[in-house]
LOLUM-734761 format. One record per residue (C-alpha): residue number from 1; chain; residue in three letters; x, y, z. Coordinates in Angstrom, 3 decimals, padded with zeros to 6 digits. Example, Ala and Ser with C-alpha at 12.3 -4.5 7.8 and 13.67 -1.06 7.14 Angstrom:
# LOLUM-734761
- seq mol type u v w
- 1 A ALA 012.300 -004.500 007.800
- 2 A SER 013.670 -001.060 007.140
//
This chain:
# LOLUM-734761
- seq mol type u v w
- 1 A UNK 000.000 000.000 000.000
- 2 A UNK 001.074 003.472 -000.233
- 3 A UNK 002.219 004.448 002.901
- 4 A UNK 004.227 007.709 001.657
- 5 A UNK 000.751 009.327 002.154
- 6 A UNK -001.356 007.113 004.412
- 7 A UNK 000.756 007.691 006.807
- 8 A UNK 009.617 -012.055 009.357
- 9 A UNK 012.430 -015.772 012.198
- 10 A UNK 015.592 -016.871 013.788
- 11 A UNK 018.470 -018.455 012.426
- 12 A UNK 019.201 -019.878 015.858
- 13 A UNK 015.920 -022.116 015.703
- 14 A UNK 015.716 -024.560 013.228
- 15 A UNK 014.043 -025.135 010.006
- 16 A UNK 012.278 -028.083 011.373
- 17 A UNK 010.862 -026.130 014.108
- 18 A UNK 009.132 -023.088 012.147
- 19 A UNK 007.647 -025.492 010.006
- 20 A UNK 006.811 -028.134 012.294
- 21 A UNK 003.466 -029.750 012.108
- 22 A UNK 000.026 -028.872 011.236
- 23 A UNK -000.634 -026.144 014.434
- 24 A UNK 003.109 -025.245 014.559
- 25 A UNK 004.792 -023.299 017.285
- 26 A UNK 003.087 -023.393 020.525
- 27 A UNK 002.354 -020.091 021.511
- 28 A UNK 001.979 -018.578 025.174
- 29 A UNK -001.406 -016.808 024.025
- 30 A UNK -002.974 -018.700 020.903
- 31 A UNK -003.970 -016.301 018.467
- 32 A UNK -007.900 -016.455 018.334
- 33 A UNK -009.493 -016.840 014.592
- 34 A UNK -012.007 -014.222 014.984
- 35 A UNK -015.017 -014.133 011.902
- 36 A UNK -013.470 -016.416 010.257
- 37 A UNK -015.492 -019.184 009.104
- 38 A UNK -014.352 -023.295 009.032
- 39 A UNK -014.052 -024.278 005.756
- 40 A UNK -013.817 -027.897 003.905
- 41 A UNK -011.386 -028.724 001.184
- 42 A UNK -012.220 -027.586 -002.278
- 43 A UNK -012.813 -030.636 -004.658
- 44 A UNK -010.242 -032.047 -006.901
- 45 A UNK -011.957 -030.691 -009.858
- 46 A UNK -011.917 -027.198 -008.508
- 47 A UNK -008.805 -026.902 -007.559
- 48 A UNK -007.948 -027.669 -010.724
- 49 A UNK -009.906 -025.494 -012.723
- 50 A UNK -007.404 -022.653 -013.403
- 51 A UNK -005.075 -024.961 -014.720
- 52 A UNK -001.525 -026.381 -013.608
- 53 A UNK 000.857 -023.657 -015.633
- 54 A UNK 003.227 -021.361 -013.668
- 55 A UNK 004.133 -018.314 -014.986
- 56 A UNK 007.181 -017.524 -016.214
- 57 A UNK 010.267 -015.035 -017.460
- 58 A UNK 011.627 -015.370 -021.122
- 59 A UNK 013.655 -011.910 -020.684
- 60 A UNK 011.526 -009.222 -020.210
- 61 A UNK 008.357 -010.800 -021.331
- 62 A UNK 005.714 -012.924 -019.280
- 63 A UNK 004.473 -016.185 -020.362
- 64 A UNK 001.935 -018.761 -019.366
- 65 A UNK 001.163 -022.182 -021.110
- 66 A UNK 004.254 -020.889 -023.897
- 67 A UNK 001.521 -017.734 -024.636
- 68 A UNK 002.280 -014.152 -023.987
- 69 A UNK 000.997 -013.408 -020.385
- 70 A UNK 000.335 -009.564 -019.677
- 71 A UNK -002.413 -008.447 -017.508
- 72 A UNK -004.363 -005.763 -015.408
- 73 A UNK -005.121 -006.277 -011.946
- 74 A UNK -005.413 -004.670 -008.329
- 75 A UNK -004.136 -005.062 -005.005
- 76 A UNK -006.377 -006.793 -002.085
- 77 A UNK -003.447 -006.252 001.119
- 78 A UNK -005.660 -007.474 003.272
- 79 A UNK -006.385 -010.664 002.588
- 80 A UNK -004.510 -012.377 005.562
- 81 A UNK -004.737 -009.791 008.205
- 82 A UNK -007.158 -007.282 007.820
- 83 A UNK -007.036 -003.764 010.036
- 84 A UNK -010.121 -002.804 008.378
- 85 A UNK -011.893 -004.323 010.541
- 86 A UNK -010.657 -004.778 014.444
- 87 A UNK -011.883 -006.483 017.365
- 88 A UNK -012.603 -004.826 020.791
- 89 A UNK -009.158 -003.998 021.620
- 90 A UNK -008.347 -001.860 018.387
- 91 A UNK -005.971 -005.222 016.712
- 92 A UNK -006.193 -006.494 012.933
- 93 A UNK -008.968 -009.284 012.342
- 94 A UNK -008.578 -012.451 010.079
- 95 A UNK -011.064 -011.416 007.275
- 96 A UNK -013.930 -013.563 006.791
- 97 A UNK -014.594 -015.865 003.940
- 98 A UNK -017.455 -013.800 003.100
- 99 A UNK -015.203 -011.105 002.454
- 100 A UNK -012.623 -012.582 000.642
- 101 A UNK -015.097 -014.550 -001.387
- 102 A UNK -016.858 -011.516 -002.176
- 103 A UNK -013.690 -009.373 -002.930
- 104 A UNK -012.825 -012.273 -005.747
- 105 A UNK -015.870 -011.907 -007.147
- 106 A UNK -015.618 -008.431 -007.973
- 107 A UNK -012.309 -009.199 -009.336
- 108 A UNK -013.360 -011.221 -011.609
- 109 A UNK -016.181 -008.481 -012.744
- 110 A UNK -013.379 -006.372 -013.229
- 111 A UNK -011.459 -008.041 -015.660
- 112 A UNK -008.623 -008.907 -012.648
- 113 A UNK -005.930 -011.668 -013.835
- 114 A UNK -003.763 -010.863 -011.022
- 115 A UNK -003.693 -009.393 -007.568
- 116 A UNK -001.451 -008.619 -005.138
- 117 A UNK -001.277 -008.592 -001.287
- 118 A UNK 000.332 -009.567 002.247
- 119 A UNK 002.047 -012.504 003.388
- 120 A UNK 004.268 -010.626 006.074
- 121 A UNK 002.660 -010.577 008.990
- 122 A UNK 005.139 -010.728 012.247
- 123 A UNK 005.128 -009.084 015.803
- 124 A UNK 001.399 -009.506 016.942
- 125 A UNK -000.466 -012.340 018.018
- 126 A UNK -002.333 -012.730 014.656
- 127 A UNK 000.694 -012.659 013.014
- 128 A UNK 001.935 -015.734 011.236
- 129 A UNK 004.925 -015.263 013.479
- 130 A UNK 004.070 -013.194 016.508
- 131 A UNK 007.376 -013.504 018.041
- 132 A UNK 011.150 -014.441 016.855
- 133 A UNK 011.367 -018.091 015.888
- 134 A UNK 007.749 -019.031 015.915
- 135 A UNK 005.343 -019.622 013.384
- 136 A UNK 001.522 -019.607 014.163
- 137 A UNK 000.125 -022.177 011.745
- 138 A UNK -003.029 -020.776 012.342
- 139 A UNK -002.506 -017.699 011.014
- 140 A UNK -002.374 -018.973 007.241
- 141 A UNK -005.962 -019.732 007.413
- 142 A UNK -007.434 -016.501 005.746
- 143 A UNK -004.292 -016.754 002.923
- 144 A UNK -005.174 -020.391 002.402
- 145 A UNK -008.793 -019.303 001.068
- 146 A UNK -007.510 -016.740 -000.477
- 147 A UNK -005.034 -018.547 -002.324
- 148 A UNK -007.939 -020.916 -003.163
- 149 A UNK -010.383 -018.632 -004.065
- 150 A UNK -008.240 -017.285 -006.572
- 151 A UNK -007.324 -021.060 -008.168
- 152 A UNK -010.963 -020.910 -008.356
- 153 A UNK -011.421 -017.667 -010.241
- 154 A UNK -008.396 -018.002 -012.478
- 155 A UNK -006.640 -015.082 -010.582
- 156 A UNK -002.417 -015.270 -010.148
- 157 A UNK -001.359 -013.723 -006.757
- 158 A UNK 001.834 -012.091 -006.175
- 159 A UNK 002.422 -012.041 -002.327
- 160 A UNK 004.653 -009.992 -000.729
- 161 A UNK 006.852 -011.095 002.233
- 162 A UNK 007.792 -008.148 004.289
- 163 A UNK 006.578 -004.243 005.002
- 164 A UNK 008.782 -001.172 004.797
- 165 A UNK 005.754 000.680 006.673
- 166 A UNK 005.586 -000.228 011.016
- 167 A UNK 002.152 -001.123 010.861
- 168 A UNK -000.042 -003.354 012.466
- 169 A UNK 001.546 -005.919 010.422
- 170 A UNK 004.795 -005.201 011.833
- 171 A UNK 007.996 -004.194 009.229
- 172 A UNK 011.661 -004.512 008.980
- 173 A UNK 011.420 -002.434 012.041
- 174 A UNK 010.367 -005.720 013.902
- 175 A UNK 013.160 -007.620 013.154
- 176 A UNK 015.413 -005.617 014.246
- 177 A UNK 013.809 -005.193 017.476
- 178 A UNK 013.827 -008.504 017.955
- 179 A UNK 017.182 -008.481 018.108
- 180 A UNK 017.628 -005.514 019.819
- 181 A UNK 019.120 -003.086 017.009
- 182 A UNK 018.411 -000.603 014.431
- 183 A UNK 016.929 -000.795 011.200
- 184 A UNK 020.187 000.122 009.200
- 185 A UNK 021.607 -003.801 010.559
- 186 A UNK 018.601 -005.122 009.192
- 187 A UNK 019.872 -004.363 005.773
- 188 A UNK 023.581 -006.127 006.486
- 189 A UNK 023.660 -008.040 009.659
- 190 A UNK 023.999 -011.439 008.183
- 191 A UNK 021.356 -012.720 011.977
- 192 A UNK 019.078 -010.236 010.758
- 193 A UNK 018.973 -011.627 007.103
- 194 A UNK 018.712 -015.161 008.228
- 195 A UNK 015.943 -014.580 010.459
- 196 A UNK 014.465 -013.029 007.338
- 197 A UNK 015.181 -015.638 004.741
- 198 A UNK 014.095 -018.558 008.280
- 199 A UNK 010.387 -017.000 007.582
- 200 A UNK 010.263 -016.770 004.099
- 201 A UNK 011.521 -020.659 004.379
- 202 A UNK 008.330 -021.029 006.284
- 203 A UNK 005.900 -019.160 004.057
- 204 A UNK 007.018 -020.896 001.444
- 205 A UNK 006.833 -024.429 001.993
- 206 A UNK 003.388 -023.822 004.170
- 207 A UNK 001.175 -026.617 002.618
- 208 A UNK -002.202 -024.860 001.862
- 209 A UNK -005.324 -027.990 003.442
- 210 A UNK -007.768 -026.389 001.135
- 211 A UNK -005.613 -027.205 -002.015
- 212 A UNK -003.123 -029.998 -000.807
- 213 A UNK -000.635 -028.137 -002.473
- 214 A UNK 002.254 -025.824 -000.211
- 215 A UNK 002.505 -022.619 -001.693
- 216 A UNK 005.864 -023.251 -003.377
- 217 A UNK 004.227 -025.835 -005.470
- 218 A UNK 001.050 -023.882 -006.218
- 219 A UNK 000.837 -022.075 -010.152
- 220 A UNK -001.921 -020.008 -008.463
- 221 A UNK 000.906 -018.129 -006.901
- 222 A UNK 002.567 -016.465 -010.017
- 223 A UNK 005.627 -014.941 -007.949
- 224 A UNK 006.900 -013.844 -004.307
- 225 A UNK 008.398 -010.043 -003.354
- 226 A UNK 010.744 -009.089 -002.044
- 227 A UNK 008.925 -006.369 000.435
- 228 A UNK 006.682 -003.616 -000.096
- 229 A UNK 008.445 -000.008 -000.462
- 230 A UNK 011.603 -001.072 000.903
- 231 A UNK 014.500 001.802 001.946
- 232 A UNK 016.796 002.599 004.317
- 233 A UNK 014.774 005.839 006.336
- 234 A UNK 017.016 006.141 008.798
- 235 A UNK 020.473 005.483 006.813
- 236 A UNK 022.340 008.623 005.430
- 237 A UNK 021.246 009.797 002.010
- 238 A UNK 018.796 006.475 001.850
- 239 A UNK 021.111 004.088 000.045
- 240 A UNK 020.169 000.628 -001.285
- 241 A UNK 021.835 -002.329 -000.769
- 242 A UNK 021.935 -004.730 -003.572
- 243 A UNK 023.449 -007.684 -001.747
- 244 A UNK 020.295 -007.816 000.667
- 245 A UNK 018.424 -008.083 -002.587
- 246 A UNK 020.354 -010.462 -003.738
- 247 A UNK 020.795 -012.860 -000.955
- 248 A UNK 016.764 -012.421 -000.684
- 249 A UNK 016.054 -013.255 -003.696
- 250 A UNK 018.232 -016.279 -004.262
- 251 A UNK 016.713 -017.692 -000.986
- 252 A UNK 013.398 -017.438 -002.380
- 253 A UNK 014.408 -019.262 -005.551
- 254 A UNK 016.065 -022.005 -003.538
- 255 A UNK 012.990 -022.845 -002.159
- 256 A UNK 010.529 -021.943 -005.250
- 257 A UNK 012.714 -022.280 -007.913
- 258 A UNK 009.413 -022.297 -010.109
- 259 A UNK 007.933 -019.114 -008.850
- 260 A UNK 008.766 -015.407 -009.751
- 261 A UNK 010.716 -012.919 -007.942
- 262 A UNK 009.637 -009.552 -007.764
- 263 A UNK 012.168 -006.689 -006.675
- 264 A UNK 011.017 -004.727 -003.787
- 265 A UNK 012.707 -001.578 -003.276
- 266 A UNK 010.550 001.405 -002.818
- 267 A UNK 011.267 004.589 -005.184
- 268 A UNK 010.848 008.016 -005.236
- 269 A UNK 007.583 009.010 -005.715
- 270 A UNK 007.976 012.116 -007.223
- 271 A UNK 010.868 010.755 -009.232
- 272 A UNK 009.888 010.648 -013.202
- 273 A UNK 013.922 009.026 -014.840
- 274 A UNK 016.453 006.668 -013.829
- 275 A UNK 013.667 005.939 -010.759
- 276 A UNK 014.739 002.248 -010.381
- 277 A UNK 017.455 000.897 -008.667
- 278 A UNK 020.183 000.333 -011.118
- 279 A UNK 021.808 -002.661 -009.268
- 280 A UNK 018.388 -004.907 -008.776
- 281 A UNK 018.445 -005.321 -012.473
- 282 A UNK 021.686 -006.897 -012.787
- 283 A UNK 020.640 -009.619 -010.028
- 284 A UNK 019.786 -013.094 -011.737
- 285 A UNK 017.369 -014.012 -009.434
- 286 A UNK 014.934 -010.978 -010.101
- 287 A UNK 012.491 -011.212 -013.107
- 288 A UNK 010.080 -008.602 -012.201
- 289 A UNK 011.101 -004.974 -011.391
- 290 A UNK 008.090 -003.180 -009.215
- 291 A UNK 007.296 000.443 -009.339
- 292 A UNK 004.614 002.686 -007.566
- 293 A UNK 003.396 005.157 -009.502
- 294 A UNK 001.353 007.968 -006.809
- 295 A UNK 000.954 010.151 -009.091
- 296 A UNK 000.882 008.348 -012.533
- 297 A UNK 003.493 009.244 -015.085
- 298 A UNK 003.338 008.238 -018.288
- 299 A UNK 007.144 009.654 -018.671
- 300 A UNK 008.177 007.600 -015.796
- 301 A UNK 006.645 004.652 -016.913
- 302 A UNK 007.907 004.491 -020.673
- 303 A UNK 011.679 005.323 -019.430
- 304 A UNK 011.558 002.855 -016.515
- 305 A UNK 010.237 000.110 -019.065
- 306 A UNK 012.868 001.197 -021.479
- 307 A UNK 015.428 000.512 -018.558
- 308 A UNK 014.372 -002.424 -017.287
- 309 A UNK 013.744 -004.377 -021.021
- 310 A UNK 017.186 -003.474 -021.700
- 311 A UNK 018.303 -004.914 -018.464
- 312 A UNK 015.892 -008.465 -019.585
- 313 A UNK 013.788 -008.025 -016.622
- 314 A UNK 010.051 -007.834 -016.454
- 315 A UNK 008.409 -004.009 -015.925
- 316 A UNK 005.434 -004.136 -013.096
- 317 A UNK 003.247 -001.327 -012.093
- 318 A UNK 002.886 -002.410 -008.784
- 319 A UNK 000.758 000.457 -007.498
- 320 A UNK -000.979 003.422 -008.949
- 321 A UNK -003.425 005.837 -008.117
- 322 A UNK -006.427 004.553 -010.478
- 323 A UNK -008.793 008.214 -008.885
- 324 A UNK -006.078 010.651 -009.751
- 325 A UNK -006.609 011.724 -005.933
- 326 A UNK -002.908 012.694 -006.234
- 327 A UNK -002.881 014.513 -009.741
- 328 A UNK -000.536 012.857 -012.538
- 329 A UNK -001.417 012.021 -015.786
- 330 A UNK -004.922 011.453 -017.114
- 331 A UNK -006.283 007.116 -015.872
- 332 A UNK -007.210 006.924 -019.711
- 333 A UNK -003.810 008.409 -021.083
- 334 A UNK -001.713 006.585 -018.398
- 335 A UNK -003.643 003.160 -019.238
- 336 A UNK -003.098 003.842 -022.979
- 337 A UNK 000.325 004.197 -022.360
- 338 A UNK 000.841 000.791 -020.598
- 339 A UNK -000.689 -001.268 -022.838
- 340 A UNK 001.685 000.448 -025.671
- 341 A UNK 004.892 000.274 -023.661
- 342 A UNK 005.423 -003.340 -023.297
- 343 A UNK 004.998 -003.811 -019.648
- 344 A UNK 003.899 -007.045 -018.262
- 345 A UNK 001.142 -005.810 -016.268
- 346 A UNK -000.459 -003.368 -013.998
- 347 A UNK -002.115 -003.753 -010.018
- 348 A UNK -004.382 -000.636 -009.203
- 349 A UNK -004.954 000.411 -005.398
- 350 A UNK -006.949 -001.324 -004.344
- 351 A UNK -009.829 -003.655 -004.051
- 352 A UNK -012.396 -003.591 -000.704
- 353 A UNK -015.257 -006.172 000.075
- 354 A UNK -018.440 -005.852 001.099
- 355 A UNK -018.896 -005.556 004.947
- 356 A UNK -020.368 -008.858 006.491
- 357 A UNK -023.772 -006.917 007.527
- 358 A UNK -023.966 -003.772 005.271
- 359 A UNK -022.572 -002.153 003.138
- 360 A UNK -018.776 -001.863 002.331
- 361 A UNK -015.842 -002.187 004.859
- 362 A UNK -014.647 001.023 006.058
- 363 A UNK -011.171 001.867 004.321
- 364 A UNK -010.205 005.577 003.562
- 365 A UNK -006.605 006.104 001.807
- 366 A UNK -008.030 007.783 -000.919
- 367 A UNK -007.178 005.125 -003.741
- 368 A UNK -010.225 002.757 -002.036
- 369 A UNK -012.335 000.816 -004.911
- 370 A UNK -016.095 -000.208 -003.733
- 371 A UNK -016.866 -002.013 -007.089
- 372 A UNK -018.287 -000.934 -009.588
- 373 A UNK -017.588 003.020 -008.272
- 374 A UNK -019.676 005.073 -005.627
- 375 A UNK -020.519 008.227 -008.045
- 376 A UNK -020.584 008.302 -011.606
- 377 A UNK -016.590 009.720 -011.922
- 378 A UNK -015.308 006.151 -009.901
- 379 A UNK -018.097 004.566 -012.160
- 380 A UNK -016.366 006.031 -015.242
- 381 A UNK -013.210 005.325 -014.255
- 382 A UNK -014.190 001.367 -013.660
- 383 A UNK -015.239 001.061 -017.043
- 384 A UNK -011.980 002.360 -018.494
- 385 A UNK -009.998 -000.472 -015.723
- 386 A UNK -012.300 -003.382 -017.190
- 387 A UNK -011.784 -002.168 -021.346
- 388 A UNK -007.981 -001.797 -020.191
- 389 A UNK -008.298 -005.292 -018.316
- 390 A UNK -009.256 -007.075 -021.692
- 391 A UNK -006.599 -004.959 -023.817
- 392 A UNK -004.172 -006.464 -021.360
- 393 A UNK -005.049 -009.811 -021.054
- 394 A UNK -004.655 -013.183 -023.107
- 395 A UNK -007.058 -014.739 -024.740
- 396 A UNK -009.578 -016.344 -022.732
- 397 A UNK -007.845 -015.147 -019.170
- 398 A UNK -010.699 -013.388 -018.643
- 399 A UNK -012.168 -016.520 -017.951
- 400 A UNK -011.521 -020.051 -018.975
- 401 A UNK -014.458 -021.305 -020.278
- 402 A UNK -017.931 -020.002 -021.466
- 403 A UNK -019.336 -020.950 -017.980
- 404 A UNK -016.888 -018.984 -016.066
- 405 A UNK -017.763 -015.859 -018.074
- 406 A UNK -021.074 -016.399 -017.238
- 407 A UNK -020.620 -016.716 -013.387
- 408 A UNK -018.339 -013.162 -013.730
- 409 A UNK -021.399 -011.570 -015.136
- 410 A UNK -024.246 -012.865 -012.693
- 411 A UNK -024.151 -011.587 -009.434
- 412 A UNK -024.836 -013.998 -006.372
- 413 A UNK -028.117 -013.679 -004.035
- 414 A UNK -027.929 -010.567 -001.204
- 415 A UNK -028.853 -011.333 002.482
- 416 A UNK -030.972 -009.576 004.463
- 417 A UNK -029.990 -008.360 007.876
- 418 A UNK -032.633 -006.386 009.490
- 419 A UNK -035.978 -004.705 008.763
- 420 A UNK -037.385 -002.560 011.313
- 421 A UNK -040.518 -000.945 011.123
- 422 A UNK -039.991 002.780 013.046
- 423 A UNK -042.075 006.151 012.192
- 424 A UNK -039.722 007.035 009.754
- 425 A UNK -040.703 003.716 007.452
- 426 A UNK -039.080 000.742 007.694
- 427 A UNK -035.736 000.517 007.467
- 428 A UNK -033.226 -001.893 006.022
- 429 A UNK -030.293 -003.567 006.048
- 430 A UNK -028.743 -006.207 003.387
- 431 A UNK -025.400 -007.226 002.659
- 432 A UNK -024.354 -007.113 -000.948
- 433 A UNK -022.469 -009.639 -003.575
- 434 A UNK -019.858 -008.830 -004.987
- 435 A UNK -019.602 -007.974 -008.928
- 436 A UNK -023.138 -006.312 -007.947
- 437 A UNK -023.496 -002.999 -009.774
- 438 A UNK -027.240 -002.191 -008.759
- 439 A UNK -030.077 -003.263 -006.732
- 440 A UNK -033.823 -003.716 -007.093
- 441 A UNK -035.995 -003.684 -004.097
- 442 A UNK -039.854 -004.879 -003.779
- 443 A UNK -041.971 -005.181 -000.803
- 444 A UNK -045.120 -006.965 -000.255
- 445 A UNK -047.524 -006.411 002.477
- 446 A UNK -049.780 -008.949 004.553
- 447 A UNK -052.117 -010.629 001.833
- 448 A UNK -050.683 -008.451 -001.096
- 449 A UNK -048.537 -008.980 -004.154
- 450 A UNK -044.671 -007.922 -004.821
- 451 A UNK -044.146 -004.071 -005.917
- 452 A UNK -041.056 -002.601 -006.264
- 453 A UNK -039.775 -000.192 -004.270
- 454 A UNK -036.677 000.737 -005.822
- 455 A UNK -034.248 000.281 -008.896
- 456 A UNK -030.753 001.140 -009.803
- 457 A UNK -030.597 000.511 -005.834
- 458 A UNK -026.475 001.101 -005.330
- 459 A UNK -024.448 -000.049 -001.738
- 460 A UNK -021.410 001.261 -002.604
- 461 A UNK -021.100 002.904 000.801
- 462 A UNK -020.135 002.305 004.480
- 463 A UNK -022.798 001.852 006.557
- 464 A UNK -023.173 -000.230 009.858
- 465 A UNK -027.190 -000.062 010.326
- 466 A UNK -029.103 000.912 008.036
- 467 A UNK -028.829 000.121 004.359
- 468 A UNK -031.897 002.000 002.681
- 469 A UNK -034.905 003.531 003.844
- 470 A UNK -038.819 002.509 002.854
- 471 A UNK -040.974 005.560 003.830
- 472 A UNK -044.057 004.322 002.793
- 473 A UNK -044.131 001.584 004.992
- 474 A UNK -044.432 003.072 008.262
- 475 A UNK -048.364 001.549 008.896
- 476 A UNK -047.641 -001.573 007.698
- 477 A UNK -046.921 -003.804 010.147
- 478 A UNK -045.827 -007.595 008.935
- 479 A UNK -044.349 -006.386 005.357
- 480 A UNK -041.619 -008.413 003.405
- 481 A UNK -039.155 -007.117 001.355
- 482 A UNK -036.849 -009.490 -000.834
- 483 A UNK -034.043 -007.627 -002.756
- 484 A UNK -032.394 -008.670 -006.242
- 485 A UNK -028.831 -007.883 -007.216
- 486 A UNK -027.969 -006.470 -011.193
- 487 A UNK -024.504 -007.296 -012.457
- 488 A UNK -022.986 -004.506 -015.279
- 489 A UNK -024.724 -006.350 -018.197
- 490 A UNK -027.838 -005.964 -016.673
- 491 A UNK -027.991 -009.656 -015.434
- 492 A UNK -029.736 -010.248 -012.252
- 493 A UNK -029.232 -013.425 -009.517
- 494 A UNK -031.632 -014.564 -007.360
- 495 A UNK -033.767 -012.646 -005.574
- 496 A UNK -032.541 -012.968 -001.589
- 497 A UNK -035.315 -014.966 001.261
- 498 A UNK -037.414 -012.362 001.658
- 499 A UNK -037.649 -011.013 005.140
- 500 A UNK -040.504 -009.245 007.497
- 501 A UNK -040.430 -006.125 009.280
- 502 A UNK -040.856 -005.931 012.719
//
């Protein structure tokens, strides 16, 4: 994410003890798995279904299946540890598989063929490792659906493994606290590095129950990074150090040699030439070069392509501003310009779900997408990501077969929360499906037929009560409501159990 303006083990232990075992590392104080829901093992032919292919590097192209593989796609962080939403004492939540099942679904509406998010979670009790040399196995449980749910939508991930930013998630920072130093020996002290490379080493081989497969082994996961925005803040005239980078990313081939490695190293934002760090393209071991582009710049983009193609490395817009909340070029000029500039792909900030009761979750960074837009400009602005998402893609990655297509089109059935007759009329609440672009409501009172209430019904919103407001209902005691969702070609799912206000 991009912290610039919102705001992982021990060598000493062994290999055989982060991994150990289905519930790992016994911890003092078990991390609890709150709203999120116990799940069975997808079926053999589901797992399957987006094929056994990884992608790969043939200098500084993409391919999958021996095909060209560029794409357009968008950044869900969350999907492991999610501070979005946070229990009673203000900590991060494990996102619910209503969430992250709704989240891919509006992926998929979009034209998604890749996302990106968080697999670095260390110094809290949620974390996959809470404290130095131990691994809470429980932890992977939200990531294992999400890695599934994306096998089942056709949807590569790119996960990456540690956070410049000391956030909830915890950072380089924690590391080095760990072992009681700063964060300029996390770059070189060769502890520090191992304890790094111990949890990747963990991550990596984690074997995924819901797919049989450990993530090392699983084509769903098109390639690990590095970190998120990684630099030196506190080091003199914030140098880079290419031998962390390399020694990083060789470990991460050791263990997945058939995976791709995406470079890490935060840039300048308002940098527009020679923006990438020179050094990380000469390392074998990289084949993707990330940049975040806050604003966008179509002049930074074509010369850091031009660098990095030279260089035989894959070109990645990691990040970019997709409302133009921070100025930069025009979305539709910036777009045009990476689909003519030969870079392998781009990840827009970023994707939110549906809350569990109403509405949307609550996320405000600016660059926050409540599918298909919440006012006609975001609306706009979606269509030009989905025409951009097919320009981009392969054929057929939109989805694999004719059925998949269809299920990316029809939205799935909304569930009613509440209805509570008050003086006002009675009021609401539902909880959407994702790819949903509008909403028709009907009501039918004691003895009567269905009317409709409303059309072109929209949820993009947050809001923790009340989802929409009947005011001529406020006599009728005993009325139902059922509520219909519209995907963007005008396709509607079910209509939702109809429920009676009280």
């Amino acid at each position: 994410m991009r912290r610039f303006l919102a705001l992982l083990t021990a060598a000493t232990c062994t290999l055989a003890l982060l991994t150990a075992g289905s519930t790992g590392v016994a911890l003092a104080a078990p991390a609890q798995r709150t709203g999120t829901a116990t799940v069975a093992p997808a079926s053999a032919q589901a797992v399957q279904a987006a094929g056994t292919d990884f992608v790969r590097r043939e200098g500084s192209a993409l391919t999958l299946g021996g095909a060209p593989f560029r794409f357009s796609g968008t950044n869900m962080y969350w999907l492991a540890l999610d501070d979005n939403v946070k229990d009673e004492q203000g900590a991060a939540t494990y996102p619910t598989e209503f969430r992250i099942v709704d989240a891919f679904a509006s992926a998929r509406a979009s034209g998604v063929t890749v996302v990106r998010a968080w697999a670095n979670s260390v110094g809290c009790e949620r974390c996959i490792s809470p404290r130095l040399g131990e691994i809470n196995q429980a932890a992977f449980a939200s990531l294992d659906r999400a890695v599934l749910e994306a096998k089942r939508s056709d949807i590569r991930l790119v996960l990456s493994l540690l956070d410049n930013w000391d956030q909830f998630h915890g950072s380089k920072m924690t590391y080095a606290r760990w072992r009681g130093t700063t964060e300029d020996r996390f770059w070189t002290d060769p502890q520090l590095i191992a304890d790094y490379q111990a949890f990747i080493t963990a991550v990596l081989t984690h074997r995924n129950p819901l797919t049989g497969l450990a993530y090392r082994d699983d084509p769903t996961i098109m390639a690990w990074q590095t970190g998120n925005e990684l630099w030196c803040q506190t080091c003199p005239g914030n140098p880079w150090f290419p031998d962390w980078t390399r020694q990083i990313a060789d470990h991460i081939k050791s263990v997945a040699p058939r995976q791709l490695v995406v470079d890490g190293h935060g840039t300048d934002p308002a940098c527009t030439t020679a923006c990438l760090d020179a050094p990380s393209l000469q390392i074998a071991s990289v084949d993707i070069v990330d940049d975040h582009h806050y604003p966008p710049s179509i002049a930074r983009l074509r010369d850091s392509v031009t660098r990095t193609r030279a260089a035989g490395k894959a070109y990645l817009v990691g990040e970019y501003d997709w409302r133009n909340a921070t100025g930069g070029d025009r979305l539709a000029d910036f777009l045009t310009a990476v689909e003519t500039s030969g870079a392998a792909g781009d990840l827009f900030w970023g994707l939110i779900p549906h809350a569990d009761r109403a509405g949307f979750v609550d996320h405000q960074d600016s660059f926050e997408f409540y599918f298909p837009g919440r006012d006609d400009d975001e609306r706009a602005r979606s269509a030009l990501l989905r025409r951009h998402a097919e320009v981009m893609s392969r054929p057929g990655a939109l989805a694999s077969s004719a059925a998949a297509a269809t299920a990316a089109m029809t939205p799935g059935t909304p569930v009613f929360s509440t209805a509570w007759a008050t003086p006002s009329g009675v009021e609401l609440a539902y909880r959407g499906v994702g790819g949903a672009s509008v909403y028709t409501l009907q009501r039918m009172p004691p003895g009567g037929t269905w009317t409709t209430v409303y059309t072109n019904l929209r949820d993009q919103k947050v809001t923790y009560h009340r989802s929409v407001l009947d005011p001529n209902a406020r006599a009728v005691s005993g009325t139902q409501y059922r509520i219909r969702a519209y995907g963007l070609t005008g396709i509607g799912g079910p209509w939702s159990a109809p429920i009676t206000a009280r």
